[in-house]
N, C-alpha and C positions, 0 to 999 in steps of 0.2 A: 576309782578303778580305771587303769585306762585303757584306752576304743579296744587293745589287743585282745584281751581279757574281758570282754561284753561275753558273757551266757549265750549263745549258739543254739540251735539246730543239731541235735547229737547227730553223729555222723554214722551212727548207728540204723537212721531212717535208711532203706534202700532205694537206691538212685539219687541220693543227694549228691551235688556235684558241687567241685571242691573252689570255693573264691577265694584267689589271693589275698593277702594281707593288707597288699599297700591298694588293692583295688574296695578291700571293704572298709580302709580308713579314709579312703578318699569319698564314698558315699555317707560317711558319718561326719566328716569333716565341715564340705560341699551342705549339708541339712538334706540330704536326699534319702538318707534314710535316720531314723531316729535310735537314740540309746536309752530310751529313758517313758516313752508313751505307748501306747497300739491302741488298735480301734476301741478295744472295752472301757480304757481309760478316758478317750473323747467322747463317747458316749454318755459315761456315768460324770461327768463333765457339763457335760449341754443337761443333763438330768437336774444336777446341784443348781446351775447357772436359770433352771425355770422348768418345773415339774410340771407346770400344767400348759404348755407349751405345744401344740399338736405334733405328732410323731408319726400317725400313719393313717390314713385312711384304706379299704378295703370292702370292694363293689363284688358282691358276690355273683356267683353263676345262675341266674336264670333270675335277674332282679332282687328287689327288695331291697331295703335301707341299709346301706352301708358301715358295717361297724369301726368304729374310733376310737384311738390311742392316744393317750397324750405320753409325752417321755416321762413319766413318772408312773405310767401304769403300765408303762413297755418295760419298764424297768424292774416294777416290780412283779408283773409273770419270768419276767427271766431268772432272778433271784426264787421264784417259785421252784420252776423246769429245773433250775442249778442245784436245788437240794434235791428235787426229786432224782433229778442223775446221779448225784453223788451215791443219795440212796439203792442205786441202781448198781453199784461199784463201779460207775465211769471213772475212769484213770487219770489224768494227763498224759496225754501221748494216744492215748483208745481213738479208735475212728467209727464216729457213728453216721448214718447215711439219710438222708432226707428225702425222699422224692416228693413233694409237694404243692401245693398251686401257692398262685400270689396270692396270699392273705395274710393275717397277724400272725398266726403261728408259724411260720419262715422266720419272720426276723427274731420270734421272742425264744424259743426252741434254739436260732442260731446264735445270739447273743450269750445264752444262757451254757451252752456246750463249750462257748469261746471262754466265759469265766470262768469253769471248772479242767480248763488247760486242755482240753480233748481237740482234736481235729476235724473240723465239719467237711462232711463231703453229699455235697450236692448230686443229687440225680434228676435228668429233666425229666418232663412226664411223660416223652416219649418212647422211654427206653422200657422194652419187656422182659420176657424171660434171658434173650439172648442175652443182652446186654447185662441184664443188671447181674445175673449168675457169674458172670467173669469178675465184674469188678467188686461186689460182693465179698467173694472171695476172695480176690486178690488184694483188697483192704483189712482181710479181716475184720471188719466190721462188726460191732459188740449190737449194735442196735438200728433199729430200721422205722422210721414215720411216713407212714403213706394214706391219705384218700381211703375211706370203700371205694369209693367210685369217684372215675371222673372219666367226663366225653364217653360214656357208655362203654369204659373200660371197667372190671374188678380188679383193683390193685390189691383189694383183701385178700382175695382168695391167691393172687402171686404170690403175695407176700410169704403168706403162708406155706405156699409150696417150698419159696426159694429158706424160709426157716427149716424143713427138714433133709433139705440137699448141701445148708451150709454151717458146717459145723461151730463158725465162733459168733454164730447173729444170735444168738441169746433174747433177744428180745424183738416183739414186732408190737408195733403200736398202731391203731388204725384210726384215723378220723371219721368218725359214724361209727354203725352200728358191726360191731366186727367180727368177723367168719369165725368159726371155729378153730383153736387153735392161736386166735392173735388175739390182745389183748386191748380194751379201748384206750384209747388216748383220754380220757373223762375221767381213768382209774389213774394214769398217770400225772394228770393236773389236777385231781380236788383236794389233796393236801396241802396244808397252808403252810407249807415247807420254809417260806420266807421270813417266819416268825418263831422259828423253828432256832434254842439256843445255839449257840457256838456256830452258826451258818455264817457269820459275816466274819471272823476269821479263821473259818478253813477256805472261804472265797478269796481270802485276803492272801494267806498260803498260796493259794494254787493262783494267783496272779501272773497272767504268762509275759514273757522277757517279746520286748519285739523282735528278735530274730527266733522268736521260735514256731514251729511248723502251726499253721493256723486251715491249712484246706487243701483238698486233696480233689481237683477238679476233671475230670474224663473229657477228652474230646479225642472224638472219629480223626482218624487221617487214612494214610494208604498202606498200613502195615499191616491189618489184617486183623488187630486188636485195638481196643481203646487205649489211650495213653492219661495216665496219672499224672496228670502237672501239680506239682509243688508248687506250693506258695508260702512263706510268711509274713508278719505282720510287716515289714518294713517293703518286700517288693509288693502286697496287697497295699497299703498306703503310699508309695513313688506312683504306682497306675494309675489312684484315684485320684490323684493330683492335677494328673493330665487336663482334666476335664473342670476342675473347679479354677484351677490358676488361670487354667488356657482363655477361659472363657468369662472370668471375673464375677461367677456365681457364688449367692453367700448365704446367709441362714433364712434372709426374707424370699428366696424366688425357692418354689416348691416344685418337687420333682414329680412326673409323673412316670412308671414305666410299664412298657407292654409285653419287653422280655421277659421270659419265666425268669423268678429271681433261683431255678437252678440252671441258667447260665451262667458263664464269668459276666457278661454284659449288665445281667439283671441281679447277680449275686453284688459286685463292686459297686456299678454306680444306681442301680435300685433296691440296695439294703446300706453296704459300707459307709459310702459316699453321702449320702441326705440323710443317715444318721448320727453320723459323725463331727458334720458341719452343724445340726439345728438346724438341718429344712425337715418340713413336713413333707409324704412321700404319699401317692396315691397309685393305689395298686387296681388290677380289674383280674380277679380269677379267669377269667377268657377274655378275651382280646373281642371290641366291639368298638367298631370305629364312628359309629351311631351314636354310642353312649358318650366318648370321649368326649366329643367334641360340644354334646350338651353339657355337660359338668367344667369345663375349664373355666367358666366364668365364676362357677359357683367355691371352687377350691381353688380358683388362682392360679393355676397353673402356669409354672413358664418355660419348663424346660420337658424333652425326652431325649432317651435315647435309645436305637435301637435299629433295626432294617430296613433298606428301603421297600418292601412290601405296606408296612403298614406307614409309611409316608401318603403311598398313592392310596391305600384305604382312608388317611383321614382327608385330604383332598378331598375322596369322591363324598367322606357324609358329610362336609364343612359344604360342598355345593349345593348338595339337597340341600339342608337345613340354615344353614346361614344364620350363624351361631356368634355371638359375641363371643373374641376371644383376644383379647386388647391386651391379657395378663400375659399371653403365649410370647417366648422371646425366641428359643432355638429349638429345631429339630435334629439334633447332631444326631448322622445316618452313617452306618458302614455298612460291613457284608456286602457287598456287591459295586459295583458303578453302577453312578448316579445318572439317569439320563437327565440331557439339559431343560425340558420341560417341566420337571418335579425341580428341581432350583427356583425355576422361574413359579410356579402353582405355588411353591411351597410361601413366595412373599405373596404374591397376588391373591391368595387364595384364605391361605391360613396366616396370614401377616407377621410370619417369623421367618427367620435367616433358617436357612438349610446348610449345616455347616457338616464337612464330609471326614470322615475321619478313618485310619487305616490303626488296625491292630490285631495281636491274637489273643486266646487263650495263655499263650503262655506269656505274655507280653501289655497286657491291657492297650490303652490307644497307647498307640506312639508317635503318631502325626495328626495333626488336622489341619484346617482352613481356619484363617481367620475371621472374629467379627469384622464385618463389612467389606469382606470379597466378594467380587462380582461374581456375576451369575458366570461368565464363561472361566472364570479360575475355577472356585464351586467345580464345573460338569469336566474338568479338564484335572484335576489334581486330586489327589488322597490325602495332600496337604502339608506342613512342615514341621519337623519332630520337633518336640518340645525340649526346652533346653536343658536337659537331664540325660537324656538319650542319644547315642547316636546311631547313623545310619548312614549305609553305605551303599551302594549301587558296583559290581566288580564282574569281570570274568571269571573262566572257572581257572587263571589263576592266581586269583585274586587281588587283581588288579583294576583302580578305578578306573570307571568309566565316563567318558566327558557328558557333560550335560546334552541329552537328546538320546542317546543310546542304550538299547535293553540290555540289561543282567540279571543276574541274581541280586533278590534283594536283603541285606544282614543288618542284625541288630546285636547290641550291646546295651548295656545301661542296669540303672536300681532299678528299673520294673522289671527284668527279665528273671522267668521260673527260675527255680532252685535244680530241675530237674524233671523225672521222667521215675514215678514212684516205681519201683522194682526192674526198671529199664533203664539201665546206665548205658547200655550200648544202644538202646536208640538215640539218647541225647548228645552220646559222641558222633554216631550216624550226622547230625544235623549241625556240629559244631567244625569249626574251621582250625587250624592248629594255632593259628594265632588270638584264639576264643571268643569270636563270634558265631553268634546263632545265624544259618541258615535257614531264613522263614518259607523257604520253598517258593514263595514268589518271586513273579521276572517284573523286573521295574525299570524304567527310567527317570534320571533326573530333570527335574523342572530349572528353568533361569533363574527363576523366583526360592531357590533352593527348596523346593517343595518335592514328592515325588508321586510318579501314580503309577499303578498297578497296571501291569499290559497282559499278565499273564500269569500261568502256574506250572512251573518244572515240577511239583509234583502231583502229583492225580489224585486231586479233590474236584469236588463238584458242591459246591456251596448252595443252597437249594434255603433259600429267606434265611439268609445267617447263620442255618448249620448246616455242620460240614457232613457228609453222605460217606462212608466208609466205602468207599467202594473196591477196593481190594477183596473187603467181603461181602459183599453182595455179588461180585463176577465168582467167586470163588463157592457161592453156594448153586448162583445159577448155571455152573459148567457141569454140575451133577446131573443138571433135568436130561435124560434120556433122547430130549428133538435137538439137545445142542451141541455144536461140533465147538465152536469156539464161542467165546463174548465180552465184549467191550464197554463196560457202562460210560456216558460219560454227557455233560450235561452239554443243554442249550440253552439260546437266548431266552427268558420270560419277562415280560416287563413288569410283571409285578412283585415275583420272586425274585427275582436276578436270573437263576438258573431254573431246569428242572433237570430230571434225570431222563436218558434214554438208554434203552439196552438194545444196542448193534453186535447182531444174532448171524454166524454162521452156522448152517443147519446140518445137523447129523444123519443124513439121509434126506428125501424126498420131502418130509413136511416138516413144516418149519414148525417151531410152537408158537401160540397165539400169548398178549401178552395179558390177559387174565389168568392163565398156564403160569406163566412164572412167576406173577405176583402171588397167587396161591401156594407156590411152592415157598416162596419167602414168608408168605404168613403163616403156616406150618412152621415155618422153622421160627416163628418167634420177633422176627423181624420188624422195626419199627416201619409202621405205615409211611414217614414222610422218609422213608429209604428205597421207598417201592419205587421203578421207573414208572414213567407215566407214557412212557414213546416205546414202539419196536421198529425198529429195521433190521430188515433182512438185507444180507449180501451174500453173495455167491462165495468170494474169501473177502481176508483181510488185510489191508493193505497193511506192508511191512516192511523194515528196515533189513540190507543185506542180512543181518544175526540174528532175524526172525523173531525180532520186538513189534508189535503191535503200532502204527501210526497215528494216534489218536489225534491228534493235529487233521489227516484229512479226514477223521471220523464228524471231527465236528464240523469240518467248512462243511462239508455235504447235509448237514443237519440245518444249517442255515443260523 
């Protein structure tokens, strides 16, 4: 068959955007993206090549002994979960929705939906009524797994709500004991489905093509909605790559991650990525940088990845405790800039390289630092795109700019999304006529051909790696009755990178306090880590002659 005639992505999905011919034989050409594998095939791969092989470990919430995987027991609950969906009537092409913590059932649940051709779409655990009602619906979504509870939330009883306001979720499954109305997950997994005749070729049947849609990931920007990034198996595997080529890790160094595996961060490189290569993965249902840093010796630990927040959390319990951790090799950090003392802690301290890397959701990494940059490249760069990618620095018209000078920063390459699920016009919004993606970041070029972030043409506020919609949060908070105008927009934190603050012109005489508007946002459903956490008040707002908002001096004044 030749590359023209590779099985596709039906173009029937909404918001799929269109790659030329000679630009998708040049990724199959190049090895950048494959004709022939995807991640279930390297998986059940590393399964044949050594079943008893450890595949994940999983530190549950409030202690106790850690339950263990080996690739042959991960493989066979997903062959489980895969008849149990089938028998569920999941489709190829169905989109079923996950909100779940880091533990076994993420990867075995998600392997399992990937075999029987369906689309996994991740939901992090932050997201509530507001959030998950929109994308819910707008995925269609046939089926939903969430927690009773987690962090002293009831995800059952949402659940439940959002099954009788959304007409195609058919199904809720609940981990624990479950509310009225959703069903357990213990009714969904005690079938021995796996053993179960004709299972292993109607899996074999439903064997997905790697350019076919594999995940459907939400992330906040400034539009005022979440946005659906597309992904398949071939721009999911060019991203993963970033991090395994870049970095020369291989099946013996073990992953650990602290991102929720429903971000892209924790979805690719703390599920995809170390199960696809034969690393073992070590997960922590809540983030405890106390605990980490006692277990690394114990499970070998060499790599993570994730934000600089939990860089300075594991610093500070690696000082109290002073923990062997000889196995640790890299702490590869994004979401924010890195201040140059966490480079420097991160050898002294925790005696791995802090290696800094730039990318999005729709994008996975697409730059980083090299092994053995110094500390002042490290706190001075977001690092140099890996050779599959390219990247540009330009005015607005579109023209480079010499090394030292800000622009916009654009990318191209096999990792970049397929699209913008049921939103073609925002993904034209963000593309260039000559078809590159506009990441919304202002960059300049490094000597060293690397680049680093100075800044963001659009209005995000990045708050410990995720992005803060704040289009809609100004757009809820302008309803509160004490406010005339408002500006969310974030400041410096050294341990988050940013937070948020809401700079409040007052609708009359008093101003509101900001317990007042946080309140109003938990009413409306609002994720807590979207709440501002600062108020200012001002008299007006500074603004451009055409009576655009200045957020530029909003923040000098913020400090």
């Amino acid at each position: 068959m030749a590359l023209g005639q590779l099985r596709s992505v039906p173009m029937s999905t909404p918001g799929l955007r269109e790659i030329d011919q000679a630009t998708r034989d040049q990724y199959y050409e190049q090895g950048w993206w494959r004709t022939d594998r995807t991640f279930v095939d390297d998986f059940l791969a590393r399964v044949a090549e050594d079943p008893d092989r450890p595949a994940l470990v999983s530190y549950p919430e409030g202690g106790g002994p850690p339950e263990r995987h080996s690739y042959g027991e991960l493989e066979a609950l997903s062959r489980r979960f895969a008849g149990a969906f089938i028998n569920l009537g999941i489709e190829p092409g169905d989109v079923v929705s996950m909100q779940l913590t880091n533990s076994w059932e993420f990867p075995a649940l998600a392997i399992a939906l990937l075999r029987v051709g369906a689309v996994v779409n991740p939901l992090v655990p932050i997201f509530r009524h507001r959030e998950l009602s929109f994308i819910l619906g707008r995925t269609e979504s046939k089926a939903l797994f969430v927690p009773r509870e987690f962090r002293r939330f009831d995800h059952g009883e949402l659940a439940v709500r959002l099954a009788g306001e959304i007409d195609s979720l058919e199904h809720v499954f609940v981990l624990g004991d479950p509310p009225t109305g959703a069903r357990s997950f213990t009714e969904f997994a005690d079938r021995a489905w796996e053993d179960e005749p004709g299972l292993a070729e109607e899996l074999k049947r439903r064997t997905p093509s790697p350019s076919d849609l594999a995940e459907i990931q939400f992330t906040s920007g400034t539009t005022g909605e979440p946005k659906g990034v597309l992904h398949d198996y071939n721009t999911i595997w060019s991203g993963g790559r970033s991090i395994t080529d870049g970095l020369g890790l291989g099946p013996d160094d073990v992953c650990f991650m602290a991102s929720t595996l429903a971000h892209q961060t924790g979805f690719l490189y703390g599920f995809i990525v170390p199960l696809s290569t034969g690393q073992k993965v070590v997960y922590q249902e809540v983030w405890d940088a106390q605990q980490l840093v006692s277990i690394v010796d114990d499970e070998q630990i060499a790599y993570t990845l994730s934000a600089t927040p939990f860089v300075a959390d594991m610093i500070t319990a690696q000082l109290d405790q002073q923990k062997p951790l000889a196995s640790f090799k890299y702490f590869i950090c994004g979401g924010a800039a890195i201040p140059p003392k966490f480079v420097e802690e991160s050898d002294e301290v925790l005696g791995a390289e802090l290696v800094a890397v730039w990318g999005m959701t729709e994008n996975a990494v697409v730059t980083h630092t090299r092994a053995g940059d110094a500390v002042e490249i490290v706190s001075d760069s977001d690092g140099q795109p890996v050779d599959w990618m390219q990247v540009r620095v330009v005015d607005d018209q579109l023209n480079e700019l010499p090394v030292g000078e800000v622009g916009n920063l654009q990318i191209t390459g096999p990792n970049q999304a397929l699209g913008y699920f049921h939103r073609a016009d925002l993904y034209e919004e963000v593309s260039t006529p000559d078809g590159w993606f506009d990441t919304g970041d202002l960059a300049r070029r490094r000597e060293d051909g690397g680049i680093r972030i100075s800044g963001r043409s659009k209005d995000l506020v990045i708050r410990g790696g995720e992005n803060v919609p704040v289009f809609e949060i100004e757009s809820l908070l302008i309803r509160h009755p004490k406010v005339f105008e408002v500006a969310v927009v974030g400041y410096p934190d050294e341990r988050l990178g940013e937070r948020c603050a809401a700079v409040v012109a007052p609708q009359g005489d008093e101003a509101p306090t900001l317990p007042e508007l946080v309140a109003m946002l938990d009413a409306e459903g609002v994720a807590k880590q979207f709440w501002p956490e600062r108020l200012e008040i001002v008299a007006e707002m500074p603004k451009t002659p055409s009576g655009k908002i200045q957020k530029f001096h909003l923040r000098d004044q913020l400090g």
